[in-house]
N, C-alpha and C positions, 0 to 999 in steps of 0.2 A: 574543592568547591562542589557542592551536589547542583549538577545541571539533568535535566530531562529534556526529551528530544522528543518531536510530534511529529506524526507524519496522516497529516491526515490528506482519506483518501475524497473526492468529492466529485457529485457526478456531473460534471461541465467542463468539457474540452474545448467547444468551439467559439463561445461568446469571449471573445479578447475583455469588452469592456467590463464583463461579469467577472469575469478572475483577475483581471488588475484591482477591480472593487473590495474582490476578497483578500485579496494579497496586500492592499491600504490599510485594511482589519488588524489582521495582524503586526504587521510595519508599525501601525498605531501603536501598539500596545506597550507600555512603560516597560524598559529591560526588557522586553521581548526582541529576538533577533531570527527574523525571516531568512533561510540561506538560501533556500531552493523551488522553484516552482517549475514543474513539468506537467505541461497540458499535451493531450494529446487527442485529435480529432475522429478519428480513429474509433479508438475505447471510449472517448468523449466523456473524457474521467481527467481531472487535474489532482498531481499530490502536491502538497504543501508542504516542505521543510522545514522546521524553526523550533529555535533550544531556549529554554531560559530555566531559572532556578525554579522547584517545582511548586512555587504558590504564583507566581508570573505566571508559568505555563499553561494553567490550568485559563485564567483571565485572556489567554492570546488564545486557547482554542477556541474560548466560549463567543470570543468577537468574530472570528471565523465564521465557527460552524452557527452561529446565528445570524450572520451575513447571507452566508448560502441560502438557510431556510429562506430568507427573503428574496431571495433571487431566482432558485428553481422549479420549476414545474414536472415533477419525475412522471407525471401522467403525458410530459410530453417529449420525455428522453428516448434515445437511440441511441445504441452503440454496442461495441463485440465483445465488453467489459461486463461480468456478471456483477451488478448491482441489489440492493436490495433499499437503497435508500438515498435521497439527496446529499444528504451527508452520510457516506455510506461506510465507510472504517476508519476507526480514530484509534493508532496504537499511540502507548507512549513507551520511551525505552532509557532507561536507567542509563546516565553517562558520570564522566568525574566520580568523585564518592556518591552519587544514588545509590541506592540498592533497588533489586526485583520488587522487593516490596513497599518502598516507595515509591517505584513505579504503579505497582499496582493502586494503590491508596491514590494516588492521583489521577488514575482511569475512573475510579469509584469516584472519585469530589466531582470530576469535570460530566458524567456521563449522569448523575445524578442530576447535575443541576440545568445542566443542556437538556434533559427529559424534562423536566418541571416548566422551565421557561416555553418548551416549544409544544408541551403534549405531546410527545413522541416517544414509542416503545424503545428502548436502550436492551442489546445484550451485552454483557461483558464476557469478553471471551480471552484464551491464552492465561497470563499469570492470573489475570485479576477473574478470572471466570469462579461464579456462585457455583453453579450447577457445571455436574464431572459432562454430560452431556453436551455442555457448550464451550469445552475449551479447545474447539477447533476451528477455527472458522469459516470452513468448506460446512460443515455441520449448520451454522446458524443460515448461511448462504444456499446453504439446498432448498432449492424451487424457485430461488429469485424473487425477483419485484412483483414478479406476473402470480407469486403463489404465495403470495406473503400475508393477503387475505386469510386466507384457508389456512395458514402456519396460528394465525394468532386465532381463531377461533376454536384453537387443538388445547387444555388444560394446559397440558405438556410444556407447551412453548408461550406461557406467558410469560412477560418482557420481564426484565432485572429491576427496571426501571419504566418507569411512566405507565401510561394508559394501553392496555390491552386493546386497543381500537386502529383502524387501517385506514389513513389519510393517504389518497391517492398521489395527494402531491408530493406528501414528503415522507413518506416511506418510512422507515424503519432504521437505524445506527447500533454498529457494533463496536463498541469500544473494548481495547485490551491494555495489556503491558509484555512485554514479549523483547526478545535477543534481537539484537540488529539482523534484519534481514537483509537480502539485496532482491532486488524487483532488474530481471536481466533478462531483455527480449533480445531473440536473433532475429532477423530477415532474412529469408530466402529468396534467390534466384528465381522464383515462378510464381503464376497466379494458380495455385492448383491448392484451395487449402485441404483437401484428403491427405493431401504430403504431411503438412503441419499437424495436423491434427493425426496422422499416424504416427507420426516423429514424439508429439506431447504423451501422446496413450503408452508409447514402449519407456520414455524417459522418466515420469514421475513415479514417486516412491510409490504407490497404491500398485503398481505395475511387477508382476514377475520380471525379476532382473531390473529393476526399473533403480534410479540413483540416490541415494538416503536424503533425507531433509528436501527432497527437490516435489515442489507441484508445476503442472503446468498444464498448457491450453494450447491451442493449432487455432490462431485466427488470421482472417480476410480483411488485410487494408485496405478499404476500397479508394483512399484517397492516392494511393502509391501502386497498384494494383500489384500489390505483391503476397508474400502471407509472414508469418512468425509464429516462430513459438516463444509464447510467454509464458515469466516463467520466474516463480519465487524461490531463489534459496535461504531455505528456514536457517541454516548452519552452515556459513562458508568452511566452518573449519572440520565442519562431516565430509561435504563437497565441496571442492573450492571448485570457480570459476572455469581454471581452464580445464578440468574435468567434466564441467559440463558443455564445456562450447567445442571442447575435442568428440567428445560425444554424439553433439549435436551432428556436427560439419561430416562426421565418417555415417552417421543415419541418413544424413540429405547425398550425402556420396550414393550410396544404395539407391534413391532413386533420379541419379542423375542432374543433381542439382546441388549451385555451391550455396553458401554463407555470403553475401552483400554484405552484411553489414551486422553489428549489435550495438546493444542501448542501454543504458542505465534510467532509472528512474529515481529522483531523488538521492541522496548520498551514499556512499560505501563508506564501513571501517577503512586505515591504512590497509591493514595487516588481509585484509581481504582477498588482494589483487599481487601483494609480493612473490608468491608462484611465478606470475607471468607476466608481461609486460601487457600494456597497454593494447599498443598496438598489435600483438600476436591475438589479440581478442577482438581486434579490429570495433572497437568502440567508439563510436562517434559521441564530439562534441567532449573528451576524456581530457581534464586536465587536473590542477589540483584544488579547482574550486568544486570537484565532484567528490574530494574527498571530508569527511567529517572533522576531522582533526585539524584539517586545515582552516578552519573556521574559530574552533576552539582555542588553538594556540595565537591565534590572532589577535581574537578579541574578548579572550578569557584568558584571568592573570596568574594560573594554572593550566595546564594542558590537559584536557581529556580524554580519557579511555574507555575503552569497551568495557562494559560492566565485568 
């Protein structure tokens, strides 16, 4: 069975009745099956889980990420999550028989028509990226929401899609197709983000000795007064998990400070986490509804797989 999997990223953490609204969107959607919703107040950013076969998919993001458009005001957002748009990254990821490139073709149908409907610049980035320039998307995300202005008045960076114009409210969306990542923050022991943010600068790949496929960030929860590093791995199977969280925990060792706690956002492969237990990662809220395949074997009448 070809399933594809969304994970789109969106920027509203705190309004409960605004992301149950969005998360109705999708739930609405014929054959569409919403698994996971992680709001967080913090980044005040919610991702949205849900898989369905790739001509469904595309009609469950566009109920989505047109929901949002009606809901937020990015001229009036806050948070320690770099943005660049209300509906700010939309990948999709190849599961069951899809292919990469059905994935991609369905970033193009869904990011095409979400531009049209809403007037809004669209980049495609990762598989489905036009231009060699934006298949990263730290690259399209350089300068942010606050420089995004100035990005599109640049030749260079006119949109993939829609109108080369800068609506304050709703910013700008990157759509991709891309490998299952995991989105894995730790918590730290202190309110001191210099730690975090030293800990993220020596760990991510960009970094001398720094860990392959790994990006990350030193942010301040000010809801929790604590800090984290967050932190995407692009390839559990470059770096796995507890390679990063042993990493983590012997850097915050150095400056006197433990690991609290870590966190998932939105689903894992199985095979992701087989290294190490659970618990040795100290994961909160870890069971097997965090994992993808648990979802698939349930409620699809084939089991799916990592592409």
């Amino acid at each position: 069975m070809k399933i594809i999997e969304c994970v789109a990223n969106i920027s509203e953490g705190r309004d409960r009745g605004k992301i149950e609204l969005m998360a109705e969107a999708v739930a609405g959607t014929r054959n569409g099956q919403l698994l996971n919703v992680s709001a967080d107040p913090d980044h005040n950013r919610t991702v949205f889980t849900f898989i369905a076969d790739p001509e469904t998919i595309v009609a469950a993001a566009l109920a989505l990420c047109n929901m949002a458009i009606t809901l937020i005001d990015l001229s009036r957002h806050e948070g320690v999550h770099p943005r660049i748009g209300a509906v700010d990254v939309v990948p999709f990821i190849p599961l069951g028989e899809s292919t990469m490139a059905e994935a991609a073709e369905t970033a193009h149908r869904f990011g095409r028509a979400f531009a049209q409907h809403n007037q809004i610049p669209v980049y495609f980035y990762g598989e489905a990226a036009l231009n060699k320039n934006r298949r990263e998307l730290p690259d399209i995300r350089r300068g942010g929401y606050e420089g995004l202005q100035m990005k599109l008045e640049d030749p260079a960076w006119a949109p993939d899609a829609g109108p080369c114009t800068f609506d304050p409210n709703r910013g700008a969306a990157a759509v991709g197709a891309r490998f299952p990542l995991i989105a894995f923050n730790i918590n730290l022991t202190t309110d001191d983000v210099h730690i975090a943010r030293q800990i993220a600068s020596e760990i991510r790949e960009a970094a001398h000795g720094g860990l392959p496929r790994v990006r990350a960030l030193g942010l301040f929860l000010k809801s929790r007064r604590i800090v984290q590093v967050s932190m995407n791995l692009l390839d559990y199977r470059v770096t796995p998990m507890s390679v990063v969280y042993e990493t983590v925990r012997k850097k915050a060792k150095q400056h006197g400070v433990k690991i609290l706690e870590s966190e998932l956002i939105g689903l894992i492969p199985e095979a992701a986490y087989r290294d190490a237990a659970a618990k040795d990662l100290k994961i909160a809220d870890f069971g097997p509804h965090r994992v993808i395949e648990y979802y698939c074997n349930t409620s699809i009448d084939r089991p799916c797989k990592s592409c």
